[in-house]
DRENGU-784485 format. One record per atom (N, C-alpha, C): atom name; residue number from 1; x, y, z. Coordinates in nm, 4 decimals, decimal comma. Each point is the difference from the previous one (the first is absolute). Example, Ala and Ser with C-alpha at 12.3 -4.5 7.8 and 13.67 -1.06 7.14 Angstrom:
DRENGU-784485
+------+-----+----------+----------+----------+
! atom ! seq !       xx !       yy !       zz !
+------+-----+----------+----------+----------+
!    N !   1 !   1,3190 !  -0,5690 !   0,7800 !
!   CA !   1 !  -0,0890 !   0,1190 !   0,0000 !
!    C !   1 !   0,0900 !   0,1200 !   0,0000 !
!    N !   2 !  -0,0350 !   0,1050 !  -0,0720 !
!   CA !   2 !   0,0820 !   0,1190 !   0,0060 !
!    C !   2 !  -0,0770 !   0,1090 !   0,0730 !
+------+-----+----------+----------+----------+
//
This chain:
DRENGU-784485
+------+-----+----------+----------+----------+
! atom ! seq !       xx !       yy !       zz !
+------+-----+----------+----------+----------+
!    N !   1 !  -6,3075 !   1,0558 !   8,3849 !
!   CA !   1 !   0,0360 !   0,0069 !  -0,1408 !
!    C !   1 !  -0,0109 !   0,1443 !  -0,0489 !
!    N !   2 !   0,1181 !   0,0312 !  -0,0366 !
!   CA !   2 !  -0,0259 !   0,1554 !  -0,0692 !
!    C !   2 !  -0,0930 !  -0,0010 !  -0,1325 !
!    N !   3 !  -0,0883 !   0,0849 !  -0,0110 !
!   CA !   3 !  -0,0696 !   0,0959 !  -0,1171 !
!    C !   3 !   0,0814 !   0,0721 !  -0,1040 !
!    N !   4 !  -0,0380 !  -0,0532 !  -0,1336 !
!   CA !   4 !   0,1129 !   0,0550 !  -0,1048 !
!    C !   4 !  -0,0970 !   0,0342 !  -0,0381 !
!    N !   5 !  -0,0096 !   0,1513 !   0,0330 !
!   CA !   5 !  -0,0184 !   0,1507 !  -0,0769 !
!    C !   5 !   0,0383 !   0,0151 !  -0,1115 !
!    N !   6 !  -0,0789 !   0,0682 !  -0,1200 !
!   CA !   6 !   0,0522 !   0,0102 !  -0,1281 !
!    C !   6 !   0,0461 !   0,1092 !   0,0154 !
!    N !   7 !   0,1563 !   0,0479 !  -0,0792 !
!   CA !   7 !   0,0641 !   0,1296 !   0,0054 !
!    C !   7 !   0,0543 !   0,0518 !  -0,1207 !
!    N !   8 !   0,0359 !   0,0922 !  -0,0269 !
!   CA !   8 !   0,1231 !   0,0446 !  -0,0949 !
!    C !   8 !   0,0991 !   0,0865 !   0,0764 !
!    N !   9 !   0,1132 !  -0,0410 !  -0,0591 !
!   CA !   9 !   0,1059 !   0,0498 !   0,1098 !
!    C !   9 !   0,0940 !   0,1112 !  -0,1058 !
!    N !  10 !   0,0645 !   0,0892 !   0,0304 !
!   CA !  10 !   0,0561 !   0,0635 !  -0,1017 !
!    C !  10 !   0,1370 !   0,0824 !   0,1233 !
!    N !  11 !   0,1148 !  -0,0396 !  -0,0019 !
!   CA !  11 !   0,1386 !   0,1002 !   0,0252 !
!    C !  11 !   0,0493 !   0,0413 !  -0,0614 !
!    N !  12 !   0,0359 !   0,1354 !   0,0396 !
!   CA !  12 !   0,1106 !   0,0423 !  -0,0925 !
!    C !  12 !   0,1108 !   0,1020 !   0,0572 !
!    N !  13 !   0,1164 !  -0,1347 !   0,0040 !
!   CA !  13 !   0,1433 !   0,0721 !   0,0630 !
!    C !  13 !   0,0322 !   0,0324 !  -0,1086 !
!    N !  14 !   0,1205 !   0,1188 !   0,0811 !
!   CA !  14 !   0,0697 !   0,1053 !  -0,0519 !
!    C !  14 !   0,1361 !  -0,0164 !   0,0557 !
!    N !  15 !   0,1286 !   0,0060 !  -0,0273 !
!   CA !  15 !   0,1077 !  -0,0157 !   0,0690 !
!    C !  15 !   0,0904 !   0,0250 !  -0,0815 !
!    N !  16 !   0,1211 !  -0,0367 !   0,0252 !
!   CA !  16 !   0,1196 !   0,1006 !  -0,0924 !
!    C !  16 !  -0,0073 !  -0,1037 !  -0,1124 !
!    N !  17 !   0,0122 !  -0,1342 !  -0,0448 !
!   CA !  17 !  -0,0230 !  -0,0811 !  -0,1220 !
!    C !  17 !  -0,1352 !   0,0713 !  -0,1056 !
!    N !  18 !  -0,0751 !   0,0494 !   0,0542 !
!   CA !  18 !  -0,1233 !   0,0352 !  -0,0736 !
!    C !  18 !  -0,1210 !  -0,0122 !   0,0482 !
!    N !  19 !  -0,1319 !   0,0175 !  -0,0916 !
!   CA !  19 !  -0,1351 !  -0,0201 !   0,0703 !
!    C !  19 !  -0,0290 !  -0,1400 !  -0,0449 !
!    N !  20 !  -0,0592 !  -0,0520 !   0,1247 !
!   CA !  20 !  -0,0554 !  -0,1838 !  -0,0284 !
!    C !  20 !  -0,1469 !   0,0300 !   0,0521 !
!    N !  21 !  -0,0840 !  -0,0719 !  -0,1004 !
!   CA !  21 !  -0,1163 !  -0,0188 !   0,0279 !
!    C !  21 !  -0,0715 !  -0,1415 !   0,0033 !
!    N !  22 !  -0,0420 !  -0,0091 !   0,1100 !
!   CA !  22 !  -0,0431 !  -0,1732 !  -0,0056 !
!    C !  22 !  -0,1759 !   0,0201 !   0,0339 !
!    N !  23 !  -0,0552 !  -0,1046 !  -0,1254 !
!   CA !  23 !  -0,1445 !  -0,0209 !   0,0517 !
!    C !  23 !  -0,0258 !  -0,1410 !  -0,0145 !
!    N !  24 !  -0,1057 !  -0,0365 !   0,1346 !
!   CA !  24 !  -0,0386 !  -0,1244 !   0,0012 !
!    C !  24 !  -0,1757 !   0,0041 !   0,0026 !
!    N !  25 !  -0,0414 !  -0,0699 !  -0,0909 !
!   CA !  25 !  -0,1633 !  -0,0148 !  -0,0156 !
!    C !  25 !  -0,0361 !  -0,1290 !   0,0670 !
!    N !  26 !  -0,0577 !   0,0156 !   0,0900 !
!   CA !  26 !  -0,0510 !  -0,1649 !   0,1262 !
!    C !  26 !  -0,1503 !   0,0661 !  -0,0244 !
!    N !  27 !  -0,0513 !  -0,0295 !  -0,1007 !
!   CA !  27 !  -0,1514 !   0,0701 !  -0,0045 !
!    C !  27 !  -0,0772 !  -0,0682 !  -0,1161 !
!    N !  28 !  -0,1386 !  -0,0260 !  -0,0017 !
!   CA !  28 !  -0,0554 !  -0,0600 !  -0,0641 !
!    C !  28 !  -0,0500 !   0,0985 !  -0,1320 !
!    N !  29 !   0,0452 !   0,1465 !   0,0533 !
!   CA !  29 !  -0,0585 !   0,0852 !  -0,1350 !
!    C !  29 !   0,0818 !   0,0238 !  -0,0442 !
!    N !  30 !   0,1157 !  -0,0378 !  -0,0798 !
!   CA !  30 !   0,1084 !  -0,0074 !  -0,1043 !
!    C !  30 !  -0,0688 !  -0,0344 !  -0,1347 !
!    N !  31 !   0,0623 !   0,0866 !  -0,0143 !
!   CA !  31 !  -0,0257 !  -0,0505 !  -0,2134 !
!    C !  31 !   0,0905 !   0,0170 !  -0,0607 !
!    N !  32 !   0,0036 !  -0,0923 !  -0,1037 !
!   CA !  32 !   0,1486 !  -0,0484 !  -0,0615 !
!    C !  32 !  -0,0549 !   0,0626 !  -0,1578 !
!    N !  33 !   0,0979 !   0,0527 !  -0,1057 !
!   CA !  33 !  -0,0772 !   0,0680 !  -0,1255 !
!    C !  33 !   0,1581 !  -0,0396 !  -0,0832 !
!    N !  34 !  -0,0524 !  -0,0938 !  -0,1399 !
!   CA !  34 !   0,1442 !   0,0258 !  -0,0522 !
!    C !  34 !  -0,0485 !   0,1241 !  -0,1287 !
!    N !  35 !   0,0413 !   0,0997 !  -0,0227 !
!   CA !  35 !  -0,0591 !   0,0992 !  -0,1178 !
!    C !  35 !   0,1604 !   0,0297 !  -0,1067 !
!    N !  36 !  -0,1011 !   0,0564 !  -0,1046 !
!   CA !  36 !   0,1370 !   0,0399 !  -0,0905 !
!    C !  36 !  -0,0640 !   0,1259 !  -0,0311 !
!    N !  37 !   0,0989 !   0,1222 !   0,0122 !
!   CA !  37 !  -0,0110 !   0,1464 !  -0,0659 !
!    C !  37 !  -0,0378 !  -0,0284 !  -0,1043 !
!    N !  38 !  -0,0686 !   0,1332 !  -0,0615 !
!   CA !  38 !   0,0120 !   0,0733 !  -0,1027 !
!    C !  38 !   0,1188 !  -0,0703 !  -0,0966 !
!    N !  39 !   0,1242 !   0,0687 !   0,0389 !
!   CA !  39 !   0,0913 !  -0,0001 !  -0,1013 !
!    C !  39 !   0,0554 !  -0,1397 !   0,0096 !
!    N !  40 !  -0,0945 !  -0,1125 !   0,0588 !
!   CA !  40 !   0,1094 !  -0,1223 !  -0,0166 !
!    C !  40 !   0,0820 !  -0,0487 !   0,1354 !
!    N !  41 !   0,0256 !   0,0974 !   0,1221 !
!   CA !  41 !   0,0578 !  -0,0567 !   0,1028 !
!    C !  41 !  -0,0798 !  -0,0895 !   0,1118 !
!    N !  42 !   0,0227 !  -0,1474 !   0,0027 !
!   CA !  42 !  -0,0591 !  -0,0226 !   0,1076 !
!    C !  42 !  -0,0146 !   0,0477 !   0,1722 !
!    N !  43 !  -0,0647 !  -0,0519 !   0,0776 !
!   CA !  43 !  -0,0460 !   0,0245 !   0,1268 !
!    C !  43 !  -0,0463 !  -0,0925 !   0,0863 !
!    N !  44 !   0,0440 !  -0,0401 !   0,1059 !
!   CA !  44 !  -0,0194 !  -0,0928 !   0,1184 !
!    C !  44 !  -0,0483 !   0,1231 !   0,1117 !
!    N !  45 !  -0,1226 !  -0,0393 !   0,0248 !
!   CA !  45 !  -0,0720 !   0,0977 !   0,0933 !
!    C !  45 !  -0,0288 !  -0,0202 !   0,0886 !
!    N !  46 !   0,0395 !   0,0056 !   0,1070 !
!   CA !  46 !  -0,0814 !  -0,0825 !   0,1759 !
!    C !  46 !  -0,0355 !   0,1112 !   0,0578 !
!    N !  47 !  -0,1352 !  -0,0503 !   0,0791 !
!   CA !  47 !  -0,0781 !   0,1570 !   0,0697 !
!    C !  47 !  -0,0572 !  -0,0297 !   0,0878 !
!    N !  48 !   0,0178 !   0,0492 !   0,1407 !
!   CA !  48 !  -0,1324 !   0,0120 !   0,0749 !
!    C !  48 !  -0,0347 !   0,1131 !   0,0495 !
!    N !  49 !  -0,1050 !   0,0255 !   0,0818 !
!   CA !  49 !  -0,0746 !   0,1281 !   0,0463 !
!    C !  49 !   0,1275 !   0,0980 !   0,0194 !
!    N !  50 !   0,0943 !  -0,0744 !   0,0755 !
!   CA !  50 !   0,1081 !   0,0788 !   0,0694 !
!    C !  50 !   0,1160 !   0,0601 !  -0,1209 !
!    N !  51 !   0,0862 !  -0,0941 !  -0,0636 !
!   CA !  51 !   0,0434 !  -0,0078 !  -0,0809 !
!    C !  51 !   0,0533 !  -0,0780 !  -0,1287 !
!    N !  52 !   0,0455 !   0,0349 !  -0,0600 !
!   CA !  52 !   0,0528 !  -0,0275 !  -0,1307 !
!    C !  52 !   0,1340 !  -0,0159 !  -0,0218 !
!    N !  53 !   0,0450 !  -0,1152 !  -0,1061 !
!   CA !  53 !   0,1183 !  -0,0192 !  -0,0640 !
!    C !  53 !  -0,0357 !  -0,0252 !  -0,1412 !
!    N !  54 !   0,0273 !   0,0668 !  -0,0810 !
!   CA !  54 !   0,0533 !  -0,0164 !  -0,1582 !
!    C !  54 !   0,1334 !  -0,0330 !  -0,0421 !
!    N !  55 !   0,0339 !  -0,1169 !  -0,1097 !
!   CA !  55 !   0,1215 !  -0,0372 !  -0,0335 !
!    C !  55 !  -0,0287 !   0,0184 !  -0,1054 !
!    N !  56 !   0,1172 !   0,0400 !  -0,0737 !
!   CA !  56 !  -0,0227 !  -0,0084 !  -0,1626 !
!    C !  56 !   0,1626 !   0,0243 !  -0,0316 !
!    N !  57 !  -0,0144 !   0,0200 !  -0,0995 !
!   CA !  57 !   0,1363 !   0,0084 !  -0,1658 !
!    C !  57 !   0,0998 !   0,0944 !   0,1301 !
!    N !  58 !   0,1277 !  -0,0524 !  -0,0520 !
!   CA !  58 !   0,1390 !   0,0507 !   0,0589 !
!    C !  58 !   0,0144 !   0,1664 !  -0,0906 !
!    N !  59 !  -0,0385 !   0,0828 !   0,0651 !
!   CA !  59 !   0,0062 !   0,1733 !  -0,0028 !
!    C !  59 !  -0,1257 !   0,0329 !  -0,0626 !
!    N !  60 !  -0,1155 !  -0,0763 !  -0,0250 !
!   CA !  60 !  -0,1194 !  -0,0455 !  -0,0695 !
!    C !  60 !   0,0176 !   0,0464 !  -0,1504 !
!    N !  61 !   0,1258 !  -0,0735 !  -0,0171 !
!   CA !  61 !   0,0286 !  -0,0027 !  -0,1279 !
!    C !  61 !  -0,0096 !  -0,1057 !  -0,0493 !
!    N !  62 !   0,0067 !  -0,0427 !  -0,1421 !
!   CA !  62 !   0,0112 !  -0,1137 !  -0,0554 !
!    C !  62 !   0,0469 !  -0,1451 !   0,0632 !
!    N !  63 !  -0,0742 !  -0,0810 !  -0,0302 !
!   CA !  63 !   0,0093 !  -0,1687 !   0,0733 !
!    C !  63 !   0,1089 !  -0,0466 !  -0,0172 !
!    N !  64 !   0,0949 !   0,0092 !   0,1269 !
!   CA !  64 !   0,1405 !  -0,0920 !  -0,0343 !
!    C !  64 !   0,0082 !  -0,1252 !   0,0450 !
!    N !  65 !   0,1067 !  -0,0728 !  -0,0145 !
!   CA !  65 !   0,0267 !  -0,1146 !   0,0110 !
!    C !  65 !  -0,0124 !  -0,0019 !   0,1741 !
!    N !  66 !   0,0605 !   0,0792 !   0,0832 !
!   CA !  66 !  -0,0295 !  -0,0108 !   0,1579 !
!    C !  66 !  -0,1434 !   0,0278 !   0,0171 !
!    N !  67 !  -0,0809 !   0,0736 !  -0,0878 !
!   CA !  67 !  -0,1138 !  -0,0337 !   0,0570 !
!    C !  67 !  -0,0473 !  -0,0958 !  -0,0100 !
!    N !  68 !  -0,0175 !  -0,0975 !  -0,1710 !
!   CA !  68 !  -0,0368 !  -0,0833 !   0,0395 !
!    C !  68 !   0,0152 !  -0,1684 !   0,0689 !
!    N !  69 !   0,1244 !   0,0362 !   0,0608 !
!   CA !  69 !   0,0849 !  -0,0628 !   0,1030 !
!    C !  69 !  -0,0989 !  -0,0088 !   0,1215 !
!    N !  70 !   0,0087 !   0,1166 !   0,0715 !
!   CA !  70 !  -0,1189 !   0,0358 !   0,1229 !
!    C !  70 !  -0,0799 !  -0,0180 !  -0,0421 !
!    N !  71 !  -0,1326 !  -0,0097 !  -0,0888 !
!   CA !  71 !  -0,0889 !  -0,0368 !  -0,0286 !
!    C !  71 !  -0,0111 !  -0,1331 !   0,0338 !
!    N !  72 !   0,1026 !  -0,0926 !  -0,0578 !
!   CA !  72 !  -0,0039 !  -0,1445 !   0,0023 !
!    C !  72 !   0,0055 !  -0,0257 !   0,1661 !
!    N !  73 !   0,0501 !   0,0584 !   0,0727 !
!   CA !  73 !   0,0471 !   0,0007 !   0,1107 !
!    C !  73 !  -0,1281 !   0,0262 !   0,1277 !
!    N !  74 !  -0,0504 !   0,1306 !  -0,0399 !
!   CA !  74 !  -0,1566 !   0,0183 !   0,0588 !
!    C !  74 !  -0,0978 !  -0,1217 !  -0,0452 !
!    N !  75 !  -0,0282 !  -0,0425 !  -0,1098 !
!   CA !  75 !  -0,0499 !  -0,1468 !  -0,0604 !
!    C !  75 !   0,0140 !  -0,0937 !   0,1227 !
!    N !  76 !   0,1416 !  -0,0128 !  -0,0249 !
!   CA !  76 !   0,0651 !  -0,1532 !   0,0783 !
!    C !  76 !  -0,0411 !  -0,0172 !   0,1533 !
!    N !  77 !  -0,0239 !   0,1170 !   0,0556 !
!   CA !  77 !   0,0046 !   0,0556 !   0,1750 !
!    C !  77 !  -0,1424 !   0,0333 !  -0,0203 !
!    N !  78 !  -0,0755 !   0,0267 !  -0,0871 !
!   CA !  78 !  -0,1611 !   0,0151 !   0,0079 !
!    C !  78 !  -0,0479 !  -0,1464 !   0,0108 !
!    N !  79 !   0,0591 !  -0,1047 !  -0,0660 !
!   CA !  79 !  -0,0198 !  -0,0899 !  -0,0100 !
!    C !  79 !   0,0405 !  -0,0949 !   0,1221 !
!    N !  80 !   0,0735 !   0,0041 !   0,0704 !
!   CA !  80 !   0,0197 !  -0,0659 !   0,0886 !
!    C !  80 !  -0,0408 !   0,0802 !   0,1529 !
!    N !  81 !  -0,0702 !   0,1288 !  -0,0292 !
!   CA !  81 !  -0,0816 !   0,0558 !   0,0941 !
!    C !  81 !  -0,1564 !  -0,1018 !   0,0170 !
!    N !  82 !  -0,0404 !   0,0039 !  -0,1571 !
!   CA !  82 !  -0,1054 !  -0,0692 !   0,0119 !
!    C !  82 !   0,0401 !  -0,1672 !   0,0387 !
!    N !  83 !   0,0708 !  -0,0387 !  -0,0278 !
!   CA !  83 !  -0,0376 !  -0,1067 !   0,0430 !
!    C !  83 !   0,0514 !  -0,0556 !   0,1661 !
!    N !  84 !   0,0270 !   0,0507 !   0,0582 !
!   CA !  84 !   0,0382 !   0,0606 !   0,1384 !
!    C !  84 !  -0,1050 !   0,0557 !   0,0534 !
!    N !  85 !  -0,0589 !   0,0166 !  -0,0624 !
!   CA !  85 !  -0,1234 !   0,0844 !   0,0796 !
!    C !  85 !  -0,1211 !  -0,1187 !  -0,0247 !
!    N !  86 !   0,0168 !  -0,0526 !  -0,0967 !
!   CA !  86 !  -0,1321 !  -0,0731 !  -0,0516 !
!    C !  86 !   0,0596 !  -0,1707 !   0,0986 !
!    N !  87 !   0,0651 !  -0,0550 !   0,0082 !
!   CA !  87 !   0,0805 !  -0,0944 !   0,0604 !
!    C !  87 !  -0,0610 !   0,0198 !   0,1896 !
!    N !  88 !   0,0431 !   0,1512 !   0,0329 !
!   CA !  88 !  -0,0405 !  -0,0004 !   0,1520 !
!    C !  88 !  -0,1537 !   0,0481 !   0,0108 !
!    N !  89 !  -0,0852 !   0,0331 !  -0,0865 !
!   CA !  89 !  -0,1072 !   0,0114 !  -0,0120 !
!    C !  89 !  -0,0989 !  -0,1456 !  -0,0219 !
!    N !  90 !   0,0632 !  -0,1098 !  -0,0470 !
!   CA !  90 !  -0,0143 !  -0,1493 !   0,0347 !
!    C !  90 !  -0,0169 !  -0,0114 !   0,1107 !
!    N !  91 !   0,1493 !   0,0401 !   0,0562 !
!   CA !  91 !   0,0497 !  -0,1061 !   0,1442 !
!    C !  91 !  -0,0975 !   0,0739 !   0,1244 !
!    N !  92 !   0,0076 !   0,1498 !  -0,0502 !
!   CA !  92 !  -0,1563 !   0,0825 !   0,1324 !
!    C !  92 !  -0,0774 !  -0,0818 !  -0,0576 !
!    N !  93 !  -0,0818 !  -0,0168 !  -0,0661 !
!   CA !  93 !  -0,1555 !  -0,0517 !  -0,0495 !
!    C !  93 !  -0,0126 !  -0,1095 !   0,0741 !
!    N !  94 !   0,1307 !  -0,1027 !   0,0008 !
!   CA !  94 !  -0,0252 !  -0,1483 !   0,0343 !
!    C !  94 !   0,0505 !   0,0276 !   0,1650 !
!    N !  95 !   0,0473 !   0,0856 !   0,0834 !
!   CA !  95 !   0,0558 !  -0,0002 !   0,1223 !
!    C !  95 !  -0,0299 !   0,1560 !   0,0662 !
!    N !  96 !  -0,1669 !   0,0410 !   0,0021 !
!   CA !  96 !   0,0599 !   0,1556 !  -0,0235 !
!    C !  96 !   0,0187 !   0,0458 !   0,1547 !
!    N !  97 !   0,0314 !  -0,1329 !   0,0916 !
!   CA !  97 !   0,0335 !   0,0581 !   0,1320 !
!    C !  97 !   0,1518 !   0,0280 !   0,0264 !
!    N !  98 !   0,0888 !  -0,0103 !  -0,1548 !
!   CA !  98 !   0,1005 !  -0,0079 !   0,0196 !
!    C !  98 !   0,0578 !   0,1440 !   0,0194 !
!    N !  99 !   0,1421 !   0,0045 !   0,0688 !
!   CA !  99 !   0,0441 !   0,1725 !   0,0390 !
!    C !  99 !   0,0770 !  -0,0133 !  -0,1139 !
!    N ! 100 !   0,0167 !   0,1504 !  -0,0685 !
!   CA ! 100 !   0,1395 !   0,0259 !  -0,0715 !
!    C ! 100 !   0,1453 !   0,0352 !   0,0946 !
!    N ! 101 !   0,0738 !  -0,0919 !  -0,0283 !
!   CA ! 101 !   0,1165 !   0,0588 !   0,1593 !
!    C ! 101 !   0,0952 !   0,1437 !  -0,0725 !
!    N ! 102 !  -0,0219 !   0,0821 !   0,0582 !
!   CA ! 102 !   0,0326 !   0,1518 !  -0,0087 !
!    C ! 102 !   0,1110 !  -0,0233 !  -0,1023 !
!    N ! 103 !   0,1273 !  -0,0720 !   0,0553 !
!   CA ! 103 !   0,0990 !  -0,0218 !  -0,0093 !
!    C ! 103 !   0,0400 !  -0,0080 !  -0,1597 !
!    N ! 104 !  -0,0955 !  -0,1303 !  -0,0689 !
!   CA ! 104 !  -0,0237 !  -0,0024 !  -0,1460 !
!    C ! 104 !  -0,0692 !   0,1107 !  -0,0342 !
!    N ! 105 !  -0,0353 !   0,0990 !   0,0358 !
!   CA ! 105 !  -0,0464 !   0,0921 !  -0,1160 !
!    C ! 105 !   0,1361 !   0,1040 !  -0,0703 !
!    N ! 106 !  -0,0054 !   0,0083 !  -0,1185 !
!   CA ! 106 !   0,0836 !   0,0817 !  -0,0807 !
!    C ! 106 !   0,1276 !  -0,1153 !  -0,0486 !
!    N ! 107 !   0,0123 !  -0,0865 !   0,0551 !
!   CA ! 107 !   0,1040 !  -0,0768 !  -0,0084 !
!    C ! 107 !  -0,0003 !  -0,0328 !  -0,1575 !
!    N ! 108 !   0,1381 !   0,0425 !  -0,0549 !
!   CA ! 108 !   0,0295 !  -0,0031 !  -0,1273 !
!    C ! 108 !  -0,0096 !  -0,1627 !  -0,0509 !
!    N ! 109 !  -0,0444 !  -0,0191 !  -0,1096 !
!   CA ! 109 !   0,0038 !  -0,0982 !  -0,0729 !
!    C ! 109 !   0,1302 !  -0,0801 !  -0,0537 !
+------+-----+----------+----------+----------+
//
């Protein structure tokens, strides 16, 4: 049985379309922060030792209608993170000799 190591993962290609940066947090020291500036703009904050993502206001200007579109949207997918997580956190508790098969992990909803 493989050992799942806690990690933070962070790439960042470069290629003729532009720069892409992808991070994945598989780590138990994540912290989640929702904050609002000073002047009124909110903030979705995720952090670990390694790194960071901040989301906020479209040009961190004033709250538009697409933001709070994505907002509803991070909500909806936070929400069905947790309960996806809380659901197979059952099914380990009651079976915890069970394997996760590789195959299902990441598999879109």
């Amino acid at each position: 049985m493989r050992e799942h190591l806690p990690y933070t993962r962070a790439v960042v290609t470069l290629d003729e379309d532009g720069t892409r940066l992808d991070t994945s947090f598989r780590t138990p020291h994540l912290s989640v922060m929702a904050l609002v500036a000073d002047g009124g703009r909110p903030f979705l904050h995720l952090s670990s030792r390694e790194a960071q993502v901040i989301v906020s206001t479209t040009g961190g200007g004033p709250v538009t209608e697409q933001d709070v579109m994505l907002a509803r949207q991070i909500a909806d997918v936070a929400a069905r993170y947790l309960a996806d997580c809380e659901r197979l956190h059952t099914e380990q508790s009651t079976n915890p000799h069970q394997v996760v098969d590789e195959s299902e992990q990441g598999k879109a909803a």
